[in-house]
SERO-4910 file (N, C-alpha, C, O; in steps of 0.05 Angstrom, whole numbers):
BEGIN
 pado doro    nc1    nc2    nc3   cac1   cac2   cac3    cc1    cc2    cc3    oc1    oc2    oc3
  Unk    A  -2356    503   -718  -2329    494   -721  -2321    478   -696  -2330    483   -674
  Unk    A  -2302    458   -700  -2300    439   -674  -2270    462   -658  -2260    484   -663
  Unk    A  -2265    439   -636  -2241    453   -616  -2220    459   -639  -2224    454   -663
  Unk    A  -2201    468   -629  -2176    468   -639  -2150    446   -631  -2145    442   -608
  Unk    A  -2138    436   -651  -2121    416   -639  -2096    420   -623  -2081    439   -629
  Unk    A  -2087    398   -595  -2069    407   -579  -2048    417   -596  -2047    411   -620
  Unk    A  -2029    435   -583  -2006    440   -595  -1983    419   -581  -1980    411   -558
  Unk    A  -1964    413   -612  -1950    399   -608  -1924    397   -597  -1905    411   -604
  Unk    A  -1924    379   -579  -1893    378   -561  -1870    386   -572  -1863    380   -594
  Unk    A  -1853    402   -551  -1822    418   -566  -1804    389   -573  -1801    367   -561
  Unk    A  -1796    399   -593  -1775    379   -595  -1745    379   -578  -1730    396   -569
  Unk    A  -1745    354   -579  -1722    346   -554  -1692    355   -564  -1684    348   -586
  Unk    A  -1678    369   -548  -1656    374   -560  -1635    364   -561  -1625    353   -541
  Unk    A  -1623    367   -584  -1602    345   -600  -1580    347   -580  -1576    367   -566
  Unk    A  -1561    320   -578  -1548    328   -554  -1524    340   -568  -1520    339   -592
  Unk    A  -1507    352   -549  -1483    364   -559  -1456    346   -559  -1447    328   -545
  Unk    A  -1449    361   -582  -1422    345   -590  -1395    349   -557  -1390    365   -540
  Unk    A  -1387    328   -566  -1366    327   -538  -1346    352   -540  -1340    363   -562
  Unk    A  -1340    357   -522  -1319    383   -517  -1292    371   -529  -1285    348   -523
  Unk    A  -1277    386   -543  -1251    388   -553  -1240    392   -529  -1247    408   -513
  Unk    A  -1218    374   -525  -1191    392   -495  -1181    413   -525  -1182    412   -550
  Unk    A  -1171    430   -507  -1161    440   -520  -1115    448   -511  -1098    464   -517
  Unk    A  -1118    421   -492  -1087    417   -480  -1075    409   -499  -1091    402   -516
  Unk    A  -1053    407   -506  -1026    393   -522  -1029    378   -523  -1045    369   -506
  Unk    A  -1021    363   -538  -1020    332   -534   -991    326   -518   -976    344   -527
  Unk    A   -974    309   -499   -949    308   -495   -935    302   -508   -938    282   -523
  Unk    A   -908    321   -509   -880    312   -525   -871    293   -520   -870    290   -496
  Unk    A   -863    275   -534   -855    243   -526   -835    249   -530   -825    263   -547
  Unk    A   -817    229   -499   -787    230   -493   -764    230   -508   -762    207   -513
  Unk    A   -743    243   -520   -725    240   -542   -711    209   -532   -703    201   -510
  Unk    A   -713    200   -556   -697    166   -552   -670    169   -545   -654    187   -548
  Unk    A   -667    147   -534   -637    143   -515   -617    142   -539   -621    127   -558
  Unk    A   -599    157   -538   -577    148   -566   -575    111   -572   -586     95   -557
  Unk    A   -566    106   -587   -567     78   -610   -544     62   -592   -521     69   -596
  Unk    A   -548     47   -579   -528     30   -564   -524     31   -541   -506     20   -530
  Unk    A   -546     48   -529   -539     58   -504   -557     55   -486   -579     59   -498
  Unk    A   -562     47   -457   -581     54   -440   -585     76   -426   -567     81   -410
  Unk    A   -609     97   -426   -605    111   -419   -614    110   -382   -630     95   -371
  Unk    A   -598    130   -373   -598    127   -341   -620    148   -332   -618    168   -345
  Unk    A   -637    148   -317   -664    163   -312   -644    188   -291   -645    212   -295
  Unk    A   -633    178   -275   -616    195   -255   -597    216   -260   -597    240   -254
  Unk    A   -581    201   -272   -560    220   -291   -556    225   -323   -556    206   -339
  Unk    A   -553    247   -328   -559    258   -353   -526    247   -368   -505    243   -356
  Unk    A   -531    245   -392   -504    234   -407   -484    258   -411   -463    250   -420
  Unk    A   -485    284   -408   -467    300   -398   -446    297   -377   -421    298   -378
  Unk    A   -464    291   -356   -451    273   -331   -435    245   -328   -417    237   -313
  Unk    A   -449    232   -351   -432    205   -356   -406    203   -367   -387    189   -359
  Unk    A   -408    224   -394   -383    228   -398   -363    248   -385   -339    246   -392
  Unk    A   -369    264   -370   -349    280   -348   -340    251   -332   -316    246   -330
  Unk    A   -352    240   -326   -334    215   -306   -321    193   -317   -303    180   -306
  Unk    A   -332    188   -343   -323    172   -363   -290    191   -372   -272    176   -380
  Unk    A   -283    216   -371   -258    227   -381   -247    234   -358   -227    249   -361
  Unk    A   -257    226   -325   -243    234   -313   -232    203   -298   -217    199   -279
  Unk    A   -245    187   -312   -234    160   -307   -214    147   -322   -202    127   -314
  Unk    A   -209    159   -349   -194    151   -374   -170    173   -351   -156    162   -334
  Unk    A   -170    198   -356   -144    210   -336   -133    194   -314   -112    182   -317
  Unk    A   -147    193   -294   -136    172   -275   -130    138   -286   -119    120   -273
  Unk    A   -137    137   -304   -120    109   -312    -90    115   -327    -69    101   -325
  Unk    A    -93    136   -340    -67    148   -350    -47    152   -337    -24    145   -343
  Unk    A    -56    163   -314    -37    183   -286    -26    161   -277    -37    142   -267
  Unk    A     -2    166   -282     21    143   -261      9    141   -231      3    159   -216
  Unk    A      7    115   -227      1    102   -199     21    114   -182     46    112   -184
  Unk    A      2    131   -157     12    132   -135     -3    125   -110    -27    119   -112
  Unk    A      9    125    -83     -5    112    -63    -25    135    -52    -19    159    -51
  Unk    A    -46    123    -46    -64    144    -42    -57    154     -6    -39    142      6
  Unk    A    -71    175      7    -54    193     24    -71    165     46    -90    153     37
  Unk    A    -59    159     74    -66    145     91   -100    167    109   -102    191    114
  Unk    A   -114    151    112   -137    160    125   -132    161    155   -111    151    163
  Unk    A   -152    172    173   -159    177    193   -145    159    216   -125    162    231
  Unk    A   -172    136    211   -180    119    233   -153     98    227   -145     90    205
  Unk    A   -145     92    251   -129     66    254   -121     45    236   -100     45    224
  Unk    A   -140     26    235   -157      6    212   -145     21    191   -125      8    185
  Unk    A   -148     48    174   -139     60    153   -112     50    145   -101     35    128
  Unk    A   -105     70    173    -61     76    163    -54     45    167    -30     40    165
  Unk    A    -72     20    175    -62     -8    184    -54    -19    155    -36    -34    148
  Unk    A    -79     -5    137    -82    -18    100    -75      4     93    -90      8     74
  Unk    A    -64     19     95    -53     36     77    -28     40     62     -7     29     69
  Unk    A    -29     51     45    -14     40     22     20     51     31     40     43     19
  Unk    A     21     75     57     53     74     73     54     47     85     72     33     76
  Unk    A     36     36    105     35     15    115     41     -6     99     56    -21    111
  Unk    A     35    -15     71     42    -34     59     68    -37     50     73    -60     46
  Unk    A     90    -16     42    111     -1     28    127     -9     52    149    -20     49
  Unk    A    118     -4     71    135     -5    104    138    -39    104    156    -53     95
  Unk    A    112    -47    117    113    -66    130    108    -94    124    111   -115    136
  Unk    A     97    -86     90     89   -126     77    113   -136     72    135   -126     73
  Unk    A    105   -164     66    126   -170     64    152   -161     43    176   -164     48
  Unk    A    139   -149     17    166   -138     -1    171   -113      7    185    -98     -7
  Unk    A    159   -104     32    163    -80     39    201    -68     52    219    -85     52
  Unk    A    204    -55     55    230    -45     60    241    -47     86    265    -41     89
  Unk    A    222    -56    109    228    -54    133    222    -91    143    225    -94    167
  Unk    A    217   -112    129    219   -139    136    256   -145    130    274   -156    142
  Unk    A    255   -135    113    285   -145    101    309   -136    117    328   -151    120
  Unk    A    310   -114    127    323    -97    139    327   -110    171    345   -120    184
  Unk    A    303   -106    172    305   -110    202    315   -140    210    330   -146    229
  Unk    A    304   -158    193    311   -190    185    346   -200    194    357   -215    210
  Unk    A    355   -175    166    384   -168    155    404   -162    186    426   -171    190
  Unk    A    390   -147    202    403   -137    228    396   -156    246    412   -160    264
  Unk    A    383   -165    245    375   -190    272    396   -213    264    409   -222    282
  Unk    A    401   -223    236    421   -242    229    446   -238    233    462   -254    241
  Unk    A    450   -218    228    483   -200    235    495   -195    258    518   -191    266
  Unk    A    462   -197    275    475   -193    302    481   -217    317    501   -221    331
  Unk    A    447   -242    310    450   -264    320    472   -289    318    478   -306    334
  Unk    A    483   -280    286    511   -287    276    536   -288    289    550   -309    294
  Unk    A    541   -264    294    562   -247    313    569   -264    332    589   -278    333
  Unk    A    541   -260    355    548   -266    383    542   -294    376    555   -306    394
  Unk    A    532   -311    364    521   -338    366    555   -346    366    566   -361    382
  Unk    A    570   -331    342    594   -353    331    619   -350    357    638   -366    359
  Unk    A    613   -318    381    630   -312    396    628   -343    423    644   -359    432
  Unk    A    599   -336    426    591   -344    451    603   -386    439    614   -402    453
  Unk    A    598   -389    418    606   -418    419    642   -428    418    654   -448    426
  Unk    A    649   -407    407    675   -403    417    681   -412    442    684   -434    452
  Unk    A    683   -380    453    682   -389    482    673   -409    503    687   -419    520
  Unk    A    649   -412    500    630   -431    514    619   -461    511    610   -477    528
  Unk    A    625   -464    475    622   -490    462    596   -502    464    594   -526    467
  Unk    A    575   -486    463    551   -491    461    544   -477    422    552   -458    409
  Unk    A    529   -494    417    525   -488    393    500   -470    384    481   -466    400
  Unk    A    502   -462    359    484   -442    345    454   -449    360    441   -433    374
  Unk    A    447   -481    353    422   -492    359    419   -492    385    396   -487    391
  Unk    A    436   -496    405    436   -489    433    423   -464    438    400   -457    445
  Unk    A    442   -452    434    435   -419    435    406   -409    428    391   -397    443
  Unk    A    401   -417    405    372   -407    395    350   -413    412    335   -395    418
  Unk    A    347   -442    424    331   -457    443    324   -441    466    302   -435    472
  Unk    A    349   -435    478    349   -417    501    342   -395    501    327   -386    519
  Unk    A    353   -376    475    331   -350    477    313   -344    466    302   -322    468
  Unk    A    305   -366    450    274   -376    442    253   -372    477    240   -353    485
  Unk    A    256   -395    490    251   -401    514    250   -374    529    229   -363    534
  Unk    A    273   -363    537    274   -336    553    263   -315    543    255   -297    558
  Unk    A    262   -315    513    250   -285    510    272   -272    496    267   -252    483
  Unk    A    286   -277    497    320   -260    489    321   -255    462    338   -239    453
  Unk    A    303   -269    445    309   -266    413    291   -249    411    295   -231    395
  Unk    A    260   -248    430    237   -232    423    250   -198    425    249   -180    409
  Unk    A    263   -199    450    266   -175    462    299   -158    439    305   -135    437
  Unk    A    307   -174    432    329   -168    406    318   -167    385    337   -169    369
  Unk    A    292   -165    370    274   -160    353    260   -141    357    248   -129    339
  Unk    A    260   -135    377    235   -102    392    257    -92    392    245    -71    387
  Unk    A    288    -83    393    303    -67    399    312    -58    367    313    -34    360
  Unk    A    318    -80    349    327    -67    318    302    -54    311    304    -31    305
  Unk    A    282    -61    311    258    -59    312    258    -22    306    258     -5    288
  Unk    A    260    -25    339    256      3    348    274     25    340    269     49    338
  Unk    A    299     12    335    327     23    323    321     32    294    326     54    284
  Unk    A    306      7    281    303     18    249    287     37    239    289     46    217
  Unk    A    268     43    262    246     61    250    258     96    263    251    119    256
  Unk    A    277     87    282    284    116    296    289    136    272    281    160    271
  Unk    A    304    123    252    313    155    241    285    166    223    288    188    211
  Unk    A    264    154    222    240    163    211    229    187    231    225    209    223
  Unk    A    223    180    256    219    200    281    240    218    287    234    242    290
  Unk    A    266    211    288    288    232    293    295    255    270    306    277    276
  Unk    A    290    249    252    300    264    229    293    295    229    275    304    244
  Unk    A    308    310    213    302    342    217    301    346    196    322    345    183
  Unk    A    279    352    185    270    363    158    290    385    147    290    387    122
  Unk    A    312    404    164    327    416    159    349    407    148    362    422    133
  Unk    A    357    380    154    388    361    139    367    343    132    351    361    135
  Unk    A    358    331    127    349    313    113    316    320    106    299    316    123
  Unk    A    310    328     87    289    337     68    264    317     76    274    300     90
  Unk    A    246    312     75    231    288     72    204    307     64    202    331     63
  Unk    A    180    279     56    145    279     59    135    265     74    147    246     83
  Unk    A    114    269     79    111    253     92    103    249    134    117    266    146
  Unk    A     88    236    151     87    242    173     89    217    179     84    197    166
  Unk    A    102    221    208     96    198    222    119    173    222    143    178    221
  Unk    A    109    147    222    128    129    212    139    129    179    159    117    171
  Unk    A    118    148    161    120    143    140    133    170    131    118    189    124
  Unk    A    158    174    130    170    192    127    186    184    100    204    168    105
  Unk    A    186    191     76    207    180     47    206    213     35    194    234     37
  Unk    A    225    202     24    242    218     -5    226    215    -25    206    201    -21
  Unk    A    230    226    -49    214    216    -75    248    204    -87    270    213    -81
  Unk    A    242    184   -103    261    178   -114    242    164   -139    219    158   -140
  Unk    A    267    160   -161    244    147   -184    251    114   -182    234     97   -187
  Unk    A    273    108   -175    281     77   -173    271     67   -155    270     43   -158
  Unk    A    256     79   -125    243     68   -104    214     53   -119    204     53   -141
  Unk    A    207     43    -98    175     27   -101    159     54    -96    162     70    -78
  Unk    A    139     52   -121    120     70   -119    133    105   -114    121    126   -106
  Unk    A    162    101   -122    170    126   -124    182    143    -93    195    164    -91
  Unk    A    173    125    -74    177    138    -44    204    124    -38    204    100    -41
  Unk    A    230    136    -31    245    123     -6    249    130     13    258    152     18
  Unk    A    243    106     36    235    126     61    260    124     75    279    111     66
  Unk    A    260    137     95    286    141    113    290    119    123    314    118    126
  Unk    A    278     96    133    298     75    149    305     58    133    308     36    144
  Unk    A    312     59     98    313     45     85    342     51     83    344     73     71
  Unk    A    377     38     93    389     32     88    404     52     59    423     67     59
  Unk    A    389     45     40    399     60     17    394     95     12    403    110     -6
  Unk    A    372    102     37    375    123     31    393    143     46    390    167     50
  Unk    A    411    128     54    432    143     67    459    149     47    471    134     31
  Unk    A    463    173     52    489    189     30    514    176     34    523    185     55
  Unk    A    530    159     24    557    142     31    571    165      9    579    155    -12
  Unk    A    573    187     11    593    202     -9    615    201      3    637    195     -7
  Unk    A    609    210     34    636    218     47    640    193     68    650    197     91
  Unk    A    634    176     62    650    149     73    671    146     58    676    161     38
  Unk    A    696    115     70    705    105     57    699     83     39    686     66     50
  Unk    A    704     77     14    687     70    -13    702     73    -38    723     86    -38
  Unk    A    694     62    -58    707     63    -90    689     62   -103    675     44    -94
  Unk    A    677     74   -123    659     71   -143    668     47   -161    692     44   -155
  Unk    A    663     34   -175    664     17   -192    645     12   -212    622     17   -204
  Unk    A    644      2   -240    617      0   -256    601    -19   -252    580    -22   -263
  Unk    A    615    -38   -230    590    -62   -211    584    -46   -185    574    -56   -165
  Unk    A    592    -20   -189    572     -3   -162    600     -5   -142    622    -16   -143
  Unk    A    582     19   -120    607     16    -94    611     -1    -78    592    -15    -69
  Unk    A    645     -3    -69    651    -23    -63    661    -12    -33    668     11    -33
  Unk    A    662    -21    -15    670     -9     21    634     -7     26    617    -25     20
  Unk    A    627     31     43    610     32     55    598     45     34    604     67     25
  Unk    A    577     25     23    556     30     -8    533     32      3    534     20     25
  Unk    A    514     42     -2    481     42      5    464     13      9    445      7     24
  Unk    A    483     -6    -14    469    -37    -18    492    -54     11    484    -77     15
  Unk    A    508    -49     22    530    -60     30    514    -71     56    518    -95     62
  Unk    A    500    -59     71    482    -75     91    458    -92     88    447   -106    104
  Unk    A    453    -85     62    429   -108     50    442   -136     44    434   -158     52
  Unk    A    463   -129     29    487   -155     18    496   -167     40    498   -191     38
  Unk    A    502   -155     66    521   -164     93    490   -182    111    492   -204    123
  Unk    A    469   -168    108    441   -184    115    429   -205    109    416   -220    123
  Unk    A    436   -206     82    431   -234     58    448   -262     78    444   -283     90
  Unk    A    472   -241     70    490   -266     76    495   -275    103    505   -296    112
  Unk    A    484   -256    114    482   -270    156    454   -285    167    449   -294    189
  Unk    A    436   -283    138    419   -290    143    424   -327    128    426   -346    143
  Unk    A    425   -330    107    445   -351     94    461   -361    101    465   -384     94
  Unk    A    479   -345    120    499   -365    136    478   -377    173    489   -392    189
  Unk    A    463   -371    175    446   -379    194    435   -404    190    438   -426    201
  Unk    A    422   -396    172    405   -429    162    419   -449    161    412   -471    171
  Unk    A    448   -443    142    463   -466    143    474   -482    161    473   -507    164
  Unk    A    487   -457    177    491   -466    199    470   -477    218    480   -483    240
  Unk    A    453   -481    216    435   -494    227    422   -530    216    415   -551    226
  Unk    A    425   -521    195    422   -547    174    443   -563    183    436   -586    191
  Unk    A    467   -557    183    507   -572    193    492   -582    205    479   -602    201
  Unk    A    494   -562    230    488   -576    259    463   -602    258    468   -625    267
  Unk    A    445   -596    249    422   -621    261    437   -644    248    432   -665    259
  Unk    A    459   -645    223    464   -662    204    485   -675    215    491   -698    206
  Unk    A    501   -664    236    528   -675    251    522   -672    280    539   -679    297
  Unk    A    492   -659    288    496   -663    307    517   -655    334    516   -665    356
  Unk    A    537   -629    322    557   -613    341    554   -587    333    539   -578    316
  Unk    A    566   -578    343    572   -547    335    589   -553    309    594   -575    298
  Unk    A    596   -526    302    620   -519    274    647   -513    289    667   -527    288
  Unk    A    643   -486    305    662   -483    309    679   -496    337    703   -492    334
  Unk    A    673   -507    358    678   -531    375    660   -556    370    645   -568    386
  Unk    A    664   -560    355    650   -596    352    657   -620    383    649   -643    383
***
Protein backbone atom coordinates (compact mmCIF):
# COMPACT_ATOMS: atom_id res chain seq x y z
CA UNK A 1 0.00 0.00 0.00
CA UNK A 2 1.49 3.49 -0.79
CA UNK A 3 1.92 6.52 2.06
CA UNK A 4 -1.05 8.02 3.31
CA UNK A 5 -2.21 11.42 2.05
CA UNK A 6 -1.25 14.85 3.84
CA UNK A 7 -4.00 15.97 5.98
CA UNK A 8 -5.82 18.82 4.97
CA UNK A 9 -5.45 22.49 6.05
CA UNK A 10 -8.06 23.91 8.82
CA UNK A 11 -10.26 26.03 7.40
CA UNK A 12 -9.92 29.73 7.78
CA UNK A 13 -12.32 31.31 9.94
CA UNK A 14 -15.22 33.20 8.82
CA UNK A 15 -14.85 36.63 10.03
CA UNK A 16 -17.25 37.97 12.55
CA UNK A 17 -20.09 40.02 12.14
CA UNK A 18 -19.55 43.69 13.42
CA UNK A 19 -20.55 44.37 17.01
CA UNK A 20 -24.02 45.96 17.61
CA UNK A 21 -23.50 49.32 20.04
CA UNK A 22 -25.79 48.66 22.05
CA UNK A 23 -26.13 52.83 23.21
CA UNK A 24 -29.42 54.79 22.37
CA UNK A 25 -29.53 56.36 19.66
CA UNK A 26 -29.89 60.41 20.69
CA UNK A 27 -33.14 62.20 21.43
CA UNK A 28 -33.32 64.90 18.94
CA UNK A 29 -33.88 68.49 20.27
CA UNK A 30 -37.71 69.40 20.70
CA UNK A 31 -38.34 72.17 17.86
CA UNK A 32 -38.40 75.76 18.71
CA UNK A 33 -42.25 76.74 18.89
CA UNK A 34 -43.69 77.99 15.14
CA UNK A 35 -42.59 81.66 14.81
CA UNK A 36 -40.11 81.81 17.11
CA UNK A 37 -36.33 81.79 17.60
CA UNK A 38 -35.30 79.84 20.00
CA UNK A 39 -32.51 81.38 22.48
CA UNK A 40 -29.77 78.63 23.47
CA UNK A 41 -29.16 80.81 26.84
CA UNK A 42 -32.43 81.45 28.07
CA UNK A 43 -35.24 79.11 28.37
CA UNK A 44 -38.77 80.60 27.11
CA UNK A 45 -40.07 80.40 30.72
CA UNK A 46 -37.65 83.17 31.29
CA UNK A 47 -38.63 85.13 28.25
CA UNK A 48 -41.93 85.38 29.12
CA UNK A 49 -41.38 86.34 32.95
CA UNK A 50 -39.61 89.52 31.42
CA UNK A 51 -41.84 89.84 28.58
CA UNK A 52 -44.91 90.40 31.59
CA UNK A 53 -42.70 92.20 33.62
CA UNK A 54 -42.10 94.59 30.80
CA UNK A 55 -45.89 94.86 29.69
CA UNK A 56 -46.30 96.00 33.84
CA UNK A 57 -43.80 98.60 33.67
CA UNK A 58 -45.21 100.05 30.55
CA UNK A 59 -48.63 100.14 32.26
CA UNK A 60 -47.26 101.71 35.60
CA UNK A 61 -47.62 105.43 35.45
CA UNK A 62 -44.22 107.09 34.74
CA UNK A 63 -42.27 108.11 37.56
CA UNK A 64 -38.73 109.55 37.98
CA UNK A 65 -36.43 107.00 38.72
CA UNK A 66 -34.53 107.50 42.38
CA UNK A 67 -31.12 109.75 41.62
CA UNK A 68 -27.82 107.51 41.75
CA UNK A 69 -24.62 107.73 43.54
CA UNK A 70 -21.93 109.35 41.62
CA UNK A 71 -22.14 113.06 40.76
CA UNK A 72 -22.49 112.67 36.84
CA UNK A 73 -25.80 110.68 38.14
CA UNK A 74 -27.84 113.33 40.34
CA UNK A 75 -26.25 115.95 37.30
CA UNK A 76 -28.92 113.67 34.72
CA UNK A 77 -31.13 112.80 37.00
CA UNK A 78 -34.52 112.96 36.62
CA UNK A 79 -34.73 115.60 40.29
CA UNK A 80 -32.03 117.40 38.42
CA UNK A 81 -34.02 117.71 35.31
CA UNK A 82 -37.58 118.71 37.17
CA UNK A 83 -35.21 121.35 39.04
CA UNK A 84 -33.04 122.73 36.68
CA UNK A 85 -33.96 122.24 32.66
CA UNK A 86 -35.18 124.48 31.15
CA UNK A 87 -39.17 123.73 31.76
CA UNK A 88 -37.98 122.94 35.03
CA UNK A 89 -39.43 124.95 38.06
CA UNK A 90 -36.38 126.70 39.26
CA UNK A 91 -35.29 128.66 35.60
CA UNK A 92 -38.54 130.48 35.73
CA UNK A 93 -38.56 131.41 39.21
CA UNK A 94 -35.45 132.45 39.70
CA UNK A 95 -35.64 134.42 36.08
CA UNK A 96 -39.13 135.89 37.60
CA UNK A 97 -37.03 137.33 40.80
CA UNK A 98 -34.03 138.64 39.03
CA UNK A 99 -36.64 140.78 36.75
CA UNK A 100 -38.58 142.10 39.67
CA UNK A 101 -35.75 143.04 41.26
CA UNK A 102 -33.70 144.40 38.27
CA UNK A 103 -37.03 146.26 37.43
CA UNK A 104 -37.42 147.89 40.74
CA UNK A 105 -34.05 149.39 41.22
CA UNK A 106 -33.34 149.90 37.37
CA UNK A 107 -36.71 152.22 37.27
CA UNK A 108 -35.56 153.87 40.98
CA UNK A 109 -31.97 154.45 40.17
CA UNK A 110 -33.05 156.29 36.63
CA UNK A 111 -35.27 158.38 38.43
CA UNK A 112 -33.01 159.67 40.49
CA UNK A 113 -29.88 159.54 38.57
CA UNK A 114 -31.23 159.68 34.82
CA UNK A 115 -29.13 157.05 33.57
CA UNK A 116 -31.13 154.55 31.76
CA UNK A 117 -32.23 150.81 31.96
CA UNK A 118 -29.40 150.14 29.10
CA UNK A 119 -26.91 152.17 31.04
CA UNK A 120 -27.39 150.36 34.02
CA UNK A 121 -27.21 146.86 32.57
CA UNK A 122 -23.75 147.70 30.83
CA UNK A 123 -22.28 148.57 34.06
CA UNK A 124 -23.28 145.63 36.00
CA UNK A 125 -22.77 143.45 33.21
CA UNK A 126 -19.03 144.82 33.32
CA UNK A 127 -18.72 144.80 37.24
CA UNK A 128 -20.14 141.66 38.02
CA UNK A 129 -23.24 143.13 39.81
CA UNK A 130 -25.90 141.24 37.79
CA UNK A 131 -23.65 137.92 38.18
CA UNK A 132 -23.44 138.35 41.91
CA UNK A 133 -27.56 139.25 42.04
CA UNK A 134 -28.12 135.91 40.34
CA UNK A 135 -25.89 133.77 42.93
CA UNK A 136 -27.92 135.50 45.68
CA UNK A 137 -31.85 134.67 44.35
CA UNK A 138 -30.11 131.76 43.37
CA UNK A 139 -29.15 130.85 46.72
CA UNK A 140 -32.39 132.43 48.22
CA UNK A 141 -34.58 130.06 46.00
CA UNK A 142 -33.23 126.86 46.84
CA UNK A 143 -32.99 127.81 50.77
CA UNK A 144 -36.32 126.69 51.73
CA UNK A 145 -35.48 123.15 50.17
CA UNK A 146 -32.37 122.92 52.88
CA UNK A 147 -34.22 124.85 55.65
CA UNK A 148 -37.34 123.07 55.82
CA UNK A 149 -38.54 120.84 58.83
CA UNK A 150 -40.12 117.87 57.88
CA UNK A 151 -42.21 118.59 61.14
CA UNK A 152 -44.30 121.83 59.44
CA UNK A 153 -43.79 121.12 56.20
CA UNK A 154 -44.02 117.31 55.20
CA UNK A 155 -41.77 116.53 52.24
CA UNK A 156 -39.69 113.35 50.14
CA UNK A 157 -37.16 113.48 49.17
CA UNK A 158 -33.15 114.64 50.03
CA UNK A 159 -31.10 117.16 49.40
CA UNK A 160 -31.88 119.93 46.86
CA UNK A 161 -34.58 117.69 45.78
CA UNK A 162 -36.99 118.00 48.36
CA UNK A 163 -41.12 117.93 46.81
CA UNK A 164 -44.55 117.08 47.87
CA UNK A 165 -46.47 114.63 45.79
CA UNK A 166 -49.10 116.50 44.18
CA UNK A 167 -51.10 115.17 41.07
CA UNK A 168 -51.16 118.63 39.02
CA UNK A 169 -47.24 118.92 39.49
CA UNK A 170 -44.80 117.56 36.67
CA UNK A 171 -44.25 114.04 37.17
CA UNK A 172 -46.38 114.28 40.25
CA UNK A 173 -43.51 115.97 42.56
CA UNK A 174 -43.89 119.70 43.91
CA UNK A 175 -40.93 120.70 45.31
CA UNK A 176 -40.53 123.26 47.94
CA UNK A 177 -38.89 126.21 46.14
CA UNK A 178 -41.62 126.15 43.78
CA UNK A 179 -43.62 129.38 44.64
CA UNK A 180 -46.93 127.50 44.41
CA UNK A 181 -46.23 125.23 46.94
CA UNK A 182 -46.63 127.61 49.54
CA UNK A 183 -50.13 127.69 51.63
CA UNK A 184 -51.70 131.45 50.86
CA UNK A 185 -54.86 130.34 53.10
CA UNK A 186 -54.02 132.74 55.73
CA UNK A 187 -52.85 135.59 53.66
CA UNK A 188 -54.70 138.40 52.41
CA UNK A 189 -56.67 137.16 49.11
CA UNK A 190 -60.22 136.43 47.51
CA UNK A 191 -61.01 133.32 45.89
CA UNK A 192 -62.63 133.83 42.69
CA UNK A 193 -63.67 131.18 39.79
CA UNK A 194 -60.57 132.78 37.70
CA UNK A 195 -58.58 131.64 40.89
CA UNK A 196 -57.09 133.89 43.79
CA UNK A 197 -56.80 137.16 43.55
CA UNK A 198 -54.13 139.36 46.27
CA UNK A 199 -51.38 136.77 47.70
CA UNK A 200 -52.29 133.48 45.30
CA UNK A 201 -49.69 130.70 44.83
CA UNK A 202 -49.58 131.83 40.84
CA UNK A 203 -49.25 135.71 41.94
CA UNK A 204 -45.31 135.63 41.80
CA UNK A 205 -45.13 133.70 38.62
CA UNK A 206 -47.67 136.36 37.00
CA UNK A 207 -45.64 139.46 38.80
CA UNK A 208 -42.23 137.52 37.09
CA UNK A 209 -43.78 137.26 33.58
CA UNK A 210 -44.54 140.64 33.63
CA UNK A 211 -41.08 142.16 35.04
CA UNK A 212 -39.58 140.09 32.83
CA UNK A 213 -41.80 141.56 29.70
CA UNK A 214 -41.59 144.81 30.93
CA UNK A 215 -37.59 144.53 30.69
CA UNK A 216 -37.27 143.59 27.21
CA UNK A 217 -39.41 146.33 26.24
CA UNK A 218 -38.00 148.52 27.95
CA UNK A 219 -35.03 147.84 26.39
CA UNK A 220 -36.32 147.61 22.83
CA UNK A 221 -37.80 151.79 23.67
CA UNK A 222 -34.59 152.59 24.59
CA UNK A 223 -32.25 151.41 21.62
CA UNK A 224 -35.36 152.77 19.40
CA UNK A 225 -35.28 156.51 20.98
CA UNK A 226 -32.22 156.21 22.08
CA UNK A 227 -33.07 157.86 25.99
CA UNK A 228 -34.30 156.60 28.88
CA UNK A 229 -38.34 156.29 29.53
CA UNK A 230 -38.51 157.66 32.51
CA UNK A 231 -35.96 160.91 32.19
CA UNK A 232 -35.50 161.10 28.55
Amino acid sequence: PGPDPPPAPPAAPAPAAPAQSTAAAPTPAPAAPAGRARDNEIDWAEIERNNEQARAAMGAPSTPAPAGDGLLERAFSADAQLLFAVDGCVPEVVNGRVAMFGFFTAALTEIFTGKSFTTQLAYNLSHGVSFTIAALVIAGTLAPMIMADPKETPYQGTGFARWRPEPRAKAGRQYLCDPRSVDTTGLPGRDTPLGRVGFGAVAETWNGRAAMVGLMCTFLVEGATHHGIFRG
